[in-house]
Structure formats: structure tokens, C-alpha cells
C-alpha positions in Angstrom: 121.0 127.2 -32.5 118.5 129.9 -33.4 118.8 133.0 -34.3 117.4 136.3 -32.2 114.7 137.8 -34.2 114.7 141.6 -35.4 114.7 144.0 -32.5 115.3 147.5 -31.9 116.0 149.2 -28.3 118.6 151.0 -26.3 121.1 148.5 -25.3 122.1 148.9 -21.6 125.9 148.7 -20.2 125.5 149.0 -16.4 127.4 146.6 -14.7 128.8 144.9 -18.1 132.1 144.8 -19.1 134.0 146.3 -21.8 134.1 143.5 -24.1 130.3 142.1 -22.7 128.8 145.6 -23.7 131.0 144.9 -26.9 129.6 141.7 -28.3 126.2 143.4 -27.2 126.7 146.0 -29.5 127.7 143.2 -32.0 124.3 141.1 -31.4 122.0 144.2 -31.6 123.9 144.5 -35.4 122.6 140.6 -36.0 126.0 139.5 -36.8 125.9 135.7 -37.0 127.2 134.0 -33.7 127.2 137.1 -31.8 124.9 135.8 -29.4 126.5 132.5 -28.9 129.8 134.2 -28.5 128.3 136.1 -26.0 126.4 133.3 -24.3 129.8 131.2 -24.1 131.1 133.8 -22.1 129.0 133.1 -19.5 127.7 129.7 -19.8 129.9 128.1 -17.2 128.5 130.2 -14.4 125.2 129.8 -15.5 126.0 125.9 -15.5 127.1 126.2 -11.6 123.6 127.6 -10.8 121.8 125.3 -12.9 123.4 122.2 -11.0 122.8 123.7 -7.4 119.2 124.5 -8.2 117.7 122.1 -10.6 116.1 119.4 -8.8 117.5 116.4 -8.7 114.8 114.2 -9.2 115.2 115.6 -12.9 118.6 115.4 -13.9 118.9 111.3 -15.4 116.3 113.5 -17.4 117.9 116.9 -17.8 121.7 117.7 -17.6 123.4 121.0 -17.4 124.3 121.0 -20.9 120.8 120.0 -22.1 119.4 123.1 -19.5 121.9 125.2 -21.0 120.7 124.8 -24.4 117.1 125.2 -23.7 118.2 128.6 -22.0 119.8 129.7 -24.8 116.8 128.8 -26.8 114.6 131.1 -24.6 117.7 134.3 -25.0 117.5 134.2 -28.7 113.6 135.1 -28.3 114.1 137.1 -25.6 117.3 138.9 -26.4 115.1 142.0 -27.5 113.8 142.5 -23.7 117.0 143.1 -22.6 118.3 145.3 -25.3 115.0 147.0 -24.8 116.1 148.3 -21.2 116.3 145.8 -18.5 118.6 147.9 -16.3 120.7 144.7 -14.7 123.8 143.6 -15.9 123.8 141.1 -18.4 124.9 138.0 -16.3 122.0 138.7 -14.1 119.6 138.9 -16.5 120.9 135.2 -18.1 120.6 133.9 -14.7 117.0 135.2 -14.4 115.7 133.5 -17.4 118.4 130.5 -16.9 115.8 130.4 -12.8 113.1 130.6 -15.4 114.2 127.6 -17.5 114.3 125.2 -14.4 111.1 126.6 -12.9 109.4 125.9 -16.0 110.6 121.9 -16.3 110.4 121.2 -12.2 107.0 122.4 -12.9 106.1 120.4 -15.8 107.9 117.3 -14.5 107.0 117.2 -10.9 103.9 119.3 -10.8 102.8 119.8 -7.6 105.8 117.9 -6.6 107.7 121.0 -7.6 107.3 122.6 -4.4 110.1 120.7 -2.6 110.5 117.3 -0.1 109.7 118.5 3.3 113.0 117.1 4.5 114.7 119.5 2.3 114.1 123.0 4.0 114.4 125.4 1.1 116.4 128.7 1.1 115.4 131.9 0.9 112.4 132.4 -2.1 113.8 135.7 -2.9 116.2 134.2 -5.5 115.2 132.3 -8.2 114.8 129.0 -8.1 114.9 127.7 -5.0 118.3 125.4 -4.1 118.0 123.3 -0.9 120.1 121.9 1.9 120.7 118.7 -0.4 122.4 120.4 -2.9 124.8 122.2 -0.5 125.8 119.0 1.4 126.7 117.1 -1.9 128.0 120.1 -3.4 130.2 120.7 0.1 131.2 116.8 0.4 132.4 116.6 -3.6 133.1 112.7 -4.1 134.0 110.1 -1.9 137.3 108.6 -2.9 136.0 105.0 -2.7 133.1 102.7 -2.6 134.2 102.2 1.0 133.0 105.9 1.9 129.6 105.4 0.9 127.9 105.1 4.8 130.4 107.9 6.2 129.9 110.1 3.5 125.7 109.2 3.9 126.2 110.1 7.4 127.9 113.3 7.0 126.0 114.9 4.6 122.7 114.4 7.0 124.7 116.2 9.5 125.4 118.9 6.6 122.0 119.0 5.7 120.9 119.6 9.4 123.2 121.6 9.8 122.6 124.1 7.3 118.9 124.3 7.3 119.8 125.7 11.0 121.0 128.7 9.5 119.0 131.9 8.7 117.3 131.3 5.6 118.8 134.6 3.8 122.0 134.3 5.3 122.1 130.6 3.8 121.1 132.1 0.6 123.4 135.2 0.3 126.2 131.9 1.3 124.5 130.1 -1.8 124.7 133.4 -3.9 128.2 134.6 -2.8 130.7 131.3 -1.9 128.8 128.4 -4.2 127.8 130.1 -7.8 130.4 132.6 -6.9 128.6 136.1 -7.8 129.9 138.7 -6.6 128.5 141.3 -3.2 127.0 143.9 -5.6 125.2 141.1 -7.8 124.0 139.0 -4.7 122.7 142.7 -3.7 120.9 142.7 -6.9 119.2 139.6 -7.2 118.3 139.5 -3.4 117.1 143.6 -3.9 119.1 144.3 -0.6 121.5 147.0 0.1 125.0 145.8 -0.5 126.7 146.7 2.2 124.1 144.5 4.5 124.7 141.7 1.9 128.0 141.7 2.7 127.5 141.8 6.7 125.3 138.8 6.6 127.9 136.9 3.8 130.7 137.1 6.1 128.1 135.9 9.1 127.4 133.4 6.8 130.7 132.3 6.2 131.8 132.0 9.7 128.7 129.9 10.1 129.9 127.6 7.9 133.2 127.0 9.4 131.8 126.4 12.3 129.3 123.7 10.8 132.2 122.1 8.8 134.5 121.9 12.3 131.9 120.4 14.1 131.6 117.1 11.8 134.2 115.1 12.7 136.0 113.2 9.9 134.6 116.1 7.1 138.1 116.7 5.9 138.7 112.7 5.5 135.5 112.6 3.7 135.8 115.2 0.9 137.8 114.4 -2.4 141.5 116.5 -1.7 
């Protein structure tokens, strides 16, 4: 993996944890494998997003490990922006340039294809990238337990996918934010640029709209891997 080039700034801490600000510290020094130490820390929740929101006409192509590594391709050259003064916490600002990273190859593979099936209602364009109803029905249904489950499961995940693109389009993307790649209020806040306390009205709105969807399909239980 490459190394960050030379780079001099005020490192910021907000939102960071002791030992995240720590390894920051240890990066801005160059000390060899800082940076992957420090990108290891947070890779798995950076994987999460990547497989919601990369498109999945790309991924025979492009895997969440081969994503990940072009992300941290584009940190080690970019490491200096943050370090610079970004003001958001460091996870946040991974998961910017990790959105970046998928843009740039749905862009480049699809082209104007990039935009989205027109069955697939996307989510809220606040956040970045996009992730659609598809992803949240497959991600919701897991794996059916047997060949056998193929139609059912086929069946409910339209249902799902109807479903959730009835939902407000923010509140299905605070859900996204919040209950799939698992960030907390005060980051969904951030990325969204909302005030907190209305991200978490419309997460817990969200969330009891989602109970509701799932208790309407009947057999959703049966269908999902226990």
C-alpha cells in the first residue's frame, strides 16, 4: 500500500476517539503503517456502506475488498486534507471519500447508466452515494436457506422494495444511515447537515415504519436466514 506524502497542518480531534486522534497523531509523524493501522480500524464500517451503495451491476467486477483498497489508495493522497482541517470526525470523512470511490467507478462503468434503474427509486441525494430500495430488500431478506426459497424470497423482496420506496425519502435514508451502516444520530446529523435532535425524530418514525412494512409480508420471518 502507498504511503501518504509529506504534509503539514493542524490535525483535528472533534468527534474522534482517544486512540483514533492517537494513531492521527502517529500518521502526521509518517510512522510506517500508521495509516493502515488506522484505516483497519475502520474498514469494516466502511465495507457495510460500500456493499449497500455500490451498484450492483458492478460488483462480479468490484468487491468490497477491491473498493476498500482503492479507498485507501485515494486516503494516502488525501490524508493531508484532513489533517489540514476538515472539521468532521475521521470516520465521516473516510466515508466521504470511501462515497467518492463508488461514484467515481459507477460513473466510469455505467456512464449515463450511473444514474439509477427507474424501478429502483433512489434515497435521499443528500448522502453520498445514492443506495436504493434493492439494496435494502436483499440486505433485509439476508439468504434464503434453500434453493426451494428462490420464488418466495423473489416475491417478498418486490413487496420490500415497494414497500420501502413508499416511505419518505429522508426518513428512508436517516433508516439507511442509522439501523443498516449503523452510524450513530449525531453522525447521521452530520452527513445529512440536519439538526440532531430532528434526525433522531424521523429515525424512530423511520423505524416504526419498518415494522410495520416487515409485519405486513406475510411469511418474512420464514423467509430470512435465522
Amino acid at each position: 500500500m502507498p504511503r501518504p506524502s509529506a504534509y503539514h497542518g493542524i490535525m483535528p480531534s472533534y468527534g474522534n476517539s482517544s486512540s483514533t486522534n492517537h494513531l492521527l497523531v502517529r500518521v502526521q509523524g509518517m510512522e510506517p503503517k500508521a495509516l493502515e493501522s488506522l484505516f483497519a480500524r475502520h474498514q469494516e464500517r466502511l465495507r457495510r456502506m460500500i456493499r449497500l451503495r455500490l451498484d450492483r451491476r458492478l460488483r462480479d467486477k468490484f468487491d468490497s475488498t477491491k473498493v476498500l483498497q482503492l479507498v485507501f489508495e485515494q486516503v494516502s493522497q488525501r490524508i493531508g486534507e484532513y489533517l489540514g482541517g476538515q472539521g468532521l470526525p475521521f470516520f465521516l470523512w473516510l466515508r466521504q471519500v470511501a462515497g467518492q470511490c463508488v461514484m467515481t467507478l459507477q460513473e466510469k462503468h455505467l456512464g449515463d447508466r450511473a444514474g439509477g434503474i427507474p424501478a429502483e427509486i433512489s434515497l435521499y441525494r443528500g448522502a453520498l452515494p445514492e443506495v436504493n430500495s434493492v439494496a435494502l430488500a436483499a440486505q433485509l431478506l439476508g439468504q434464503a436457506t434453500s434453493a426451494t426459497h428462490a420464488a418466495t424470497r423473489a416475491d417478498m423482496q418486490i413487496r420490500l422494495q415497494d414497500a420501502l420506496n413508499s416511505m419518505d425519502p429522508l426518513d428512508r435514508e436517516i433508516l439507511t444511515l442509522c439501523h443498516f451502516e449503523d452510524l450513530k444520530n449525531a453522525e447521521a446529523a452530520l452527513v445529512l447537515k440536519m439538526d440532531p435532535a430532528e434526525t433522531s425524530r424521523r429515525y424512530i418514525r423511520a423505524i416504526k415504519r419498518l415494522k410495520e412494512i416487515l409485519s405486513s409480508i406475510p411469511g418474512f420471518a420464514a423467509g430470512r436466514r435465522s
